[in-house]
C-alpha positions as CSV (number, residue, x, y, z in Angstrom):
1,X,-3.8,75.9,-13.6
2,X,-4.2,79.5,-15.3
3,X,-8.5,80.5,-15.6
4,X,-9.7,78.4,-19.0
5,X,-11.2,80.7,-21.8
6,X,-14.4,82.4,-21.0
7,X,-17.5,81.4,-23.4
8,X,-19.5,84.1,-24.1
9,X,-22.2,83.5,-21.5
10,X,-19.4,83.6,-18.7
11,X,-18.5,87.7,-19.8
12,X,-20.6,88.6,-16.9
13,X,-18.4,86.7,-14.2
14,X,-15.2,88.1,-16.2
15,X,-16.3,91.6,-16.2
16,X,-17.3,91.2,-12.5
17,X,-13.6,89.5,-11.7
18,X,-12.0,92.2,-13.4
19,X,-13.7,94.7,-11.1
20,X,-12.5,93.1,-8.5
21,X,-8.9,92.5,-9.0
22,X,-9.0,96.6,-10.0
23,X,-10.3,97.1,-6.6
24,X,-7.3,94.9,-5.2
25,X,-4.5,96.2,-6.8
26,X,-6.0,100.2,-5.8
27,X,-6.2,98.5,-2.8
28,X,-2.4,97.7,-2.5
29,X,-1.2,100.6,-4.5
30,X,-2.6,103.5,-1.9
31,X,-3.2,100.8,0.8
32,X,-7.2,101.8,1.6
33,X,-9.7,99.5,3.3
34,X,-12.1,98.3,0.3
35,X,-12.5,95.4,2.2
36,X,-16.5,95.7,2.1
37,X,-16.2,96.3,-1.5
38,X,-14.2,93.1,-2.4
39,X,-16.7,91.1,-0.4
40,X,-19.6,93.1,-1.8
41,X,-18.0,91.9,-5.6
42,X,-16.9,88.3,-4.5
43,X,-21.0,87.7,-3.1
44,X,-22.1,88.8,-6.1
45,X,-19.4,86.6,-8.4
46,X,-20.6,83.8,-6.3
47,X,-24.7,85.0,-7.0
48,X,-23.6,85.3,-10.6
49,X,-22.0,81.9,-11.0
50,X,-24.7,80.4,-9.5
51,X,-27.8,81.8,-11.9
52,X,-25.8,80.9,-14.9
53,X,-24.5,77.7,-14.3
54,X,-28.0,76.2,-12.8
55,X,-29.4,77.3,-15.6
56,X,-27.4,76.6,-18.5
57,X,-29.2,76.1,-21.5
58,X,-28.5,72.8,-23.9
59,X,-26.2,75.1,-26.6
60,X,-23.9,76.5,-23.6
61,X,-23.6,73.1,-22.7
62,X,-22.9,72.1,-26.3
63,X,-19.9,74.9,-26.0
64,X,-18.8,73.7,-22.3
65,X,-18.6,69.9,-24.0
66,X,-16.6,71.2,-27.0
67,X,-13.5,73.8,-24.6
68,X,-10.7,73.3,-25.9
69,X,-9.2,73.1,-22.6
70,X,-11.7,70.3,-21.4
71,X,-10.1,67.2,-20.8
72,X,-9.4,64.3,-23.4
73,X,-9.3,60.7,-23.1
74,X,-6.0,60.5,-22.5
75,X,-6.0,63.4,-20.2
76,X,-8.5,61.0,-18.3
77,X,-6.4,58.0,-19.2
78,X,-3.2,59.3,-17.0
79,X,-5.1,60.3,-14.1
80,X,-7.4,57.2,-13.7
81,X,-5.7,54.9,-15.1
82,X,-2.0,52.7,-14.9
83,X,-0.1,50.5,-16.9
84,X,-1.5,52.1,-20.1
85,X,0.2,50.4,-23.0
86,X,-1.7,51.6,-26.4
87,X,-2.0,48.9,-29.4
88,X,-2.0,50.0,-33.1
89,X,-3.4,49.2,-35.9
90,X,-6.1,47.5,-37.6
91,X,-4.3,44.6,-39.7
92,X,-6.3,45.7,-42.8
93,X,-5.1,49.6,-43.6
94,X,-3.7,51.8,-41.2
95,X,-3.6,52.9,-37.7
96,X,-6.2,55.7,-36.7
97,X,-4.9,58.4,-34.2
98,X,-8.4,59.7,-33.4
99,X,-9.1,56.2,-31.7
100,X,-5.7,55.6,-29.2
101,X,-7.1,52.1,-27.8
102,X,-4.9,49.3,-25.5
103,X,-4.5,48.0,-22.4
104,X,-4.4,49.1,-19.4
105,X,-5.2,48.6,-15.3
106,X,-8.7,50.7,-13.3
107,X,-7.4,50.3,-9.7
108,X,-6.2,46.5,-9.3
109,X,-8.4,45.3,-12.7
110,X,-7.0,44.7,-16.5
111,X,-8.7,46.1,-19.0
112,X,-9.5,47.4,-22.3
113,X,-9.8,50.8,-22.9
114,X,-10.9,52.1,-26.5
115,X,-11.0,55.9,-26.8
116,X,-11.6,58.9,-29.2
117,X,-9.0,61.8,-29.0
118,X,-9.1,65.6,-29.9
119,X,-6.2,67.9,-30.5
120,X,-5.3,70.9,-28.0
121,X,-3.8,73.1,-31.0
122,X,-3.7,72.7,-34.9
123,X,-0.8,70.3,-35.2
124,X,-2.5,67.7,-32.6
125,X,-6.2,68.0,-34.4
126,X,-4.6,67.5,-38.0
127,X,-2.5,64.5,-36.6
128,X,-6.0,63.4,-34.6
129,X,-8.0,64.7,-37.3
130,X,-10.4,66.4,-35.0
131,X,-11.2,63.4,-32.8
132,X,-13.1,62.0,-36.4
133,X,-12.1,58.5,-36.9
134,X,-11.8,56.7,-40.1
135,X,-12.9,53.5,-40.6
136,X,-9.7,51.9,-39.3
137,X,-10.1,53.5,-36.2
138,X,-13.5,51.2,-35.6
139,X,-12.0,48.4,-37.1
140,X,-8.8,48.7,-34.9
141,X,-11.2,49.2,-31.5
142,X,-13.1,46.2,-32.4
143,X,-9.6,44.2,-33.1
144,X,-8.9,45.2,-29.4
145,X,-12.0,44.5,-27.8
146,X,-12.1,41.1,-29.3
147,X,-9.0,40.9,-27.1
148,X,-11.1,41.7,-24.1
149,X,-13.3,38.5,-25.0
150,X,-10.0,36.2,-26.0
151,X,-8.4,36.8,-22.5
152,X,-12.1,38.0,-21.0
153,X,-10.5,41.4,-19.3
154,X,-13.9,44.2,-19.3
155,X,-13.8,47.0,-21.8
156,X,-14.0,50.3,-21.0
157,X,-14.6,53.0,-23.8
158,X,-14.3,57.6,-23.3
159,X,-16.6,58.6,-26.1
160,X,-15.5,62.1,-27.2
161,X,-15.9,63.0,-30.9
162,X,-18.4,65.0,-33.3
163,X,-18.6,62.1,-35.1
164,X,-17.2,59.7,-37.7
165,X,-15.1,61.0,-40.5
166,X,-17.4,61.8,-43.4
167,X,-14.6,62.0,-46.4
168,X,-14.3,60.6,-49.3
169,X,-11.6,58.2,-48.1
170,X,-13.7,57.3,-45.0
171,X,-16.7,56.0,-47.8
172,X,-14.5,54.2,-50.1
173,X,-13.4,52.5,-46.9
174,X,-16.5,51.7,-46.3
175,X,-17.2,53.7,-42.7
176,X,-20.8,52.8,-42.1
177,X,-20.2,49.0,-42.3
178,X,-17.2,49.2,-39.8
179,X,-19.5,51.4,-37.5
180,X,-22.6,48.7,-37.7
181,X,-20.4,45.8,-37.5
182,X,-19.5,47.2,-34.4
183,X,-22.3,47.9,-32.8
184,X,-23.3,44.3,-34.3
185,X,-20.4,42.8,-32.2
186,X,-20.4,45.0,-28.9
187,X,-24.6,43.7,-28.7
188,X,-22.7,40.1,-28.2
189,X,-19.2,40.2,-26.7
190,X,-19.1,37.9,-23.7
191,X,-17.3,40.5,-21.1
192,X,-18.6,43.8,-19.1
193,X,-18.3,46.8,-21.3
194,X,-19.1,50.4,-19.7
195,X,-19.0,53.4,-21.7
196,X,-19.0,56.6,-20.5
197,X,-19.2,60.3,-22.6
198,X,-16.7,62.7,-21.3
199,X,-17.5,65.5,-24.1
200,X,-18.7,65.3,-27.5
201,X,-20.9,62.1,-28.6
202,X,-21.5,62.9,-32.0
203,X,-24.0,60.4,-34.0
204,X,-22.9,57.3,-35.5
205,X,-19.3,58.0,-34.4
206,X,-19.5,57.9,-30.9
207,X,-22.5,54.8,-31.1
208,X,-19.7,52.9,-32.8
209,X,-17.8,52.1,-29.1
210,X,-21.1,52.8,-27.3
211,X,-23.0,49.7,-26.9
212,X,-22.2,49.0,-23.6
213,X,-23.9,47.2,-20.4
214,X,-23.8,51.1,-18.5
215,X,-23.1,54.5,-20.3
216,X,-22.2,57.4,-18.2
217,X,-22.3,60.7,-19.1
218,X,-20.2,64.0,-17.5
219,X,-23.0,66.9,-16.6
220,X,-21.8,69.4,-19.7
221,X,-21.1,66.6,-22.1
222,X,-23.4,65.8,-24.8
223,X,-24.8,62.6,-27.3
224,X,-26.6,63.4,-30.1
225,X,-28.1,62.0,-33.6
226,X,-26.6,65.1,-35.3
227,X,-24.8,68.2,-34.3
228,X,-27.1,71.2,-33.7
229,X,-25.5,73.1,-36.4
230,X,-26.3,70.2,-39.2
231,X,-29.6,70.0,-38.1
232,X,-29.8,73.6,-38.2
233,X,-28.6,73.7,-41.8
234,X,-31.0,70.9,-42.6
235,X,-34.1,72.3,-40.4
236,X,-33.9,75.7,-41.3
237,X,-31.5,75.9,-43.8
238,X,-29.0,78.3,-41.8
239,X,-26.5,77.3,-38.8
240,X,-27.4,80.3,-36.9
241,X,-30.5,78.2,-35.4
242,X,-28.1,76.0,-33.8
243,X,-29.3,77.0,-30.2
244,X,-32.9,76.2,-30.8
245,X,-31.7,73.1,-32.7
246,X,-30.2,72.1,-29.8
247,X,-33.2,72.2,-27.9
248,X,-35.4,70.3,-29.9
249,X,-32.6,67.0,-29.9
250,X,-33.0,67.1,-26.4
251,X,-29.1,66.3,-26.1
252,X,-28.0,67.5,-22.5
253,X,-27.4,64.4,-20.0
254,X,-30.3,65.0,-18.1
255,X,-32.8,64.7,-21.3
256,X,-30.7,61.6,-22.2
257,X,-31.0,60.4,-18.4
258,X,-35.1,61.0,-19.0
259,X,-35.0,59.5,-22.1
260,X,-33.1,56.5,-20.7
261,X,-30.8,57.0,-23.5
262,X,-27.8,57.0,-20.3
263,X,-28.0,55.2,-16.9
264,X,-26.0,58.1,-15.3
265,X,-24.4,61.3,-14.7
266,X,-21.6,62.1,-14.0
267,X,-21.1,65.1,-11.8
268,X,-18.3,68.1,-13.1
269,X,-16.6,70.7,-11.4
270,X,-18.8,74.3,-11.2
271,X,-18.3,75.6,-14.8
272,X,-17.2,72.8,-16.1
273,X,-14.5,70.3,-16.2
274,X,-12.4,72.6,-17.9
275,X,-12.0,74.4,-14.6
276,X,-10.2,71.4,-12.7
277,X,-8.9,68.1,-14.4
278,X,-8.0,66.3,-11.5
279,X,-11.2,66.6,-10.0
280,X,-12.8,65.6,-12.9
281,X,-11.0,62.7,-13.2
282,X,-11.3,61.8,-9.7
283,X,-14.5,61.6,-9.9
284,X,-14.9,59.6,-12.8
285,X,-12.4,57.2,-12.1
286,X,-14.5,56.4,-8.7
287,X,-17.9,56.0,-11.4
288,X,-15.6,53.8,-13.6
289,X,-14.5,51.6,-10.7
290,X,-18.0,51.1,-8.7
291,X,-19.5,50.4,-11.7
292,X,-17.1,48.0,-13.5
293,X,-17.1,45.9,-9.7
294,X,-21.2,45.7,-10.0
295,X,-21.0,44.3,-13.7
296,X,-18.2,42.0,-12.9
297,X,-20.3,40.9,-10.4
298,X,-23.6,39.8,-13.1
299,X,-23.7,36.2,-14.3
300,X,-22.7,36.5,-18.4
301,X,-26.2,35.2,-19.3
302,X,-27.7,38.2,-17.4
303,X,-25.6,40.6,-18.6
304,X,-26.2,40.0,-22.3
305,X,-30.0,39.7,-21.9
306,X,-29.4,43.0,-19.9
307,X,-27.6,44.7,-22.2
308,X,-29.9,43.3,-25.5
309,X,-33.0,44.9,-23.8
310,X,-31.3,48.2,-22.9
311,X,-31.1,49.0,-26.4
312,X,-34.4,47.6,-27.9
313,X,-35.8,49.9,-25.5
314,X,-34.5,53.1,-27.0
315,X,-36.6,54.6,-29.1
316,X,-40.2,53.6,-28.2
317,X,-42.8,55.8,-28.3
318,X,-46.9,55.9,-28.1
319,X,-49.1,58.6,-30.7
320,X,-52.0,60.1,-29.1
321,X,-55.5,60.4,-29.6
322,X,-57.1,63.5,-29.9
323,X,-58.3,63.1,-26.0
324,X,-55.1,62.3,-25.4
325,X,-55.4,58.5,-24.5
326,X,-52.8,56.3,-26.2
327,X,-53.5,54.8,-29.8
């Protein structure tokens, strides 16, 4: 796999690896000994990588989550999945690319999987239309899912997208009533459902396949109420506070995992998943698959009172007094 893209906080490690293939090929040109000097360079690439990526703030995650060379749900799909057969359609309108949805086997279970897909150039993201989905694309996961519950098979849904489709098309189709009717149904349906946010979980959007009894999250990925850049234009009336907006929604996976917002994170390769998709998959298959087993293994009753009071939970909060005891 050739070396992903750098974002701009990686120049340091690029200008660093540049030195150091220089060195290599003055090396092999008037064969010298540098040998001190390349492992002088490669301690201090290693030092490098280190500082930035254990301390990566939440807008250089926001721009690991949204590489264009990260991996999609279908990406994910191939490598931890078999049998995939994807269904179309949502019997009312049309069938929505930036949801794929169907069947398909984690390990030796059935199961449905409902997605959101990206585009890797500008031919796939018109066709995908940017991993936004329309209001068929809601309609058409929730036809599916209801499938889960008519032959009782778990669901299983990749959340990757910056959010619904906000066009005029979208409204007149009425996208916010297909988004809370799903989240209406999901809060009810009779199987296991475990969710899990592999880049980009963009408001509304991503909520509308993300009621589930267990949401992961990968390391770099992000779920938010609104993009730092809206709330940037709406907080300060200029995009270019997006880093400090992203801050403030306290977005990352491990604010989320605080916040109980997620029950878990997902581990990614050093960079990034970006850097290596099979690894990345490998390890979220394994999540997938130890965690499906343990909500297969809940009584129904307990997994919907489970699931109910998960989600009442979020958002409680307590004001303080001026001596800071709780009002």
């Amino acid at each position: 796999m050739k070396e992903p893209q750098p974002l701009d906080f990686e120049k340091p490690i690029v200008e660093l690896q540049r030195r150091l293939q220089e060195i290599r090929d003055h090396t092999d040109e008037h064969e010298l000994d540098f040998d001190n000097e390349v492992e002088a360079i490669e301690a201090k690439i290693a030092l490098t990588r280190r500082e930035i990526y254990d301390h990566l703030t939440a807008w250089q995650r926001v721009q690991i989550a949204r590489h264009v060379e990260r991996p999609y749900a279908l990406d994910y799909i191939e490598r931890c999945f078999t049998d995939w057969t994807e269904l179309h359609g949502d019997r009312h309108f049309a069938d929505d690319k930036a949801m794929p949805c169907g069947l398909a086997k984690l390990g030796e279970r059935r199961c449905i999987v409902v997605t959101n897909q990206k585009g890797r150039n500008t031919k796939e993201n018109v066709m995908r239309n940017f991993g936004c989905a329309h209001p068929e694309g809601y309609r058409k996961a929730l036809r599916i899912m209801r499938l889960g519950q008519k032959f009782n098979l778990p669901i299983i849904s990749l959340i990757d997208t910056p959010g619904a489709y906000p066009g005029i098309g979208s409204e007149e189709r009425h996208i916010a009533e297909a988004i809370a009717v799903n989240l209406r149904e999901m809060m009810t349906l009779p199987v296991p459902i475990l969710a899990a946010v592999i880049g980009e979980g963009g408001s509304g959007g991503a909520l509308g396949i993300g009621v589930a009894d267990h949401v992961m999250i990968f390391e770099n990925a992000y779920y938010s109420v609104i993009s730092p850049e809206a709330c940037s234009a709406i907080l300060w009336k200029d995009r270019r506070h997006a880093a400090e907006a992203a801050e403030a929604l306290k977005l990352t996976a491990h604010d989320l995992l605080q916040l109980g917002v997620v029950d878990e994170i997902v581990p990614e390769p050093e960079g990034g998943a970006h850097r290596d998709h099979e690894n990345s998959a490998a390890v979220l298959g394994e999540a997938l698959r130890s965690n499906l087993e343990r909500l297969l293994a809940t009584s129904l009753e307990q997994l919907l009172e489970t699931r109910y009071a998960k989600f009442r939970r979020l958002g409680n909060f307590a004001e303080l007094s001026a001596d800071g005891a709780s009002a």
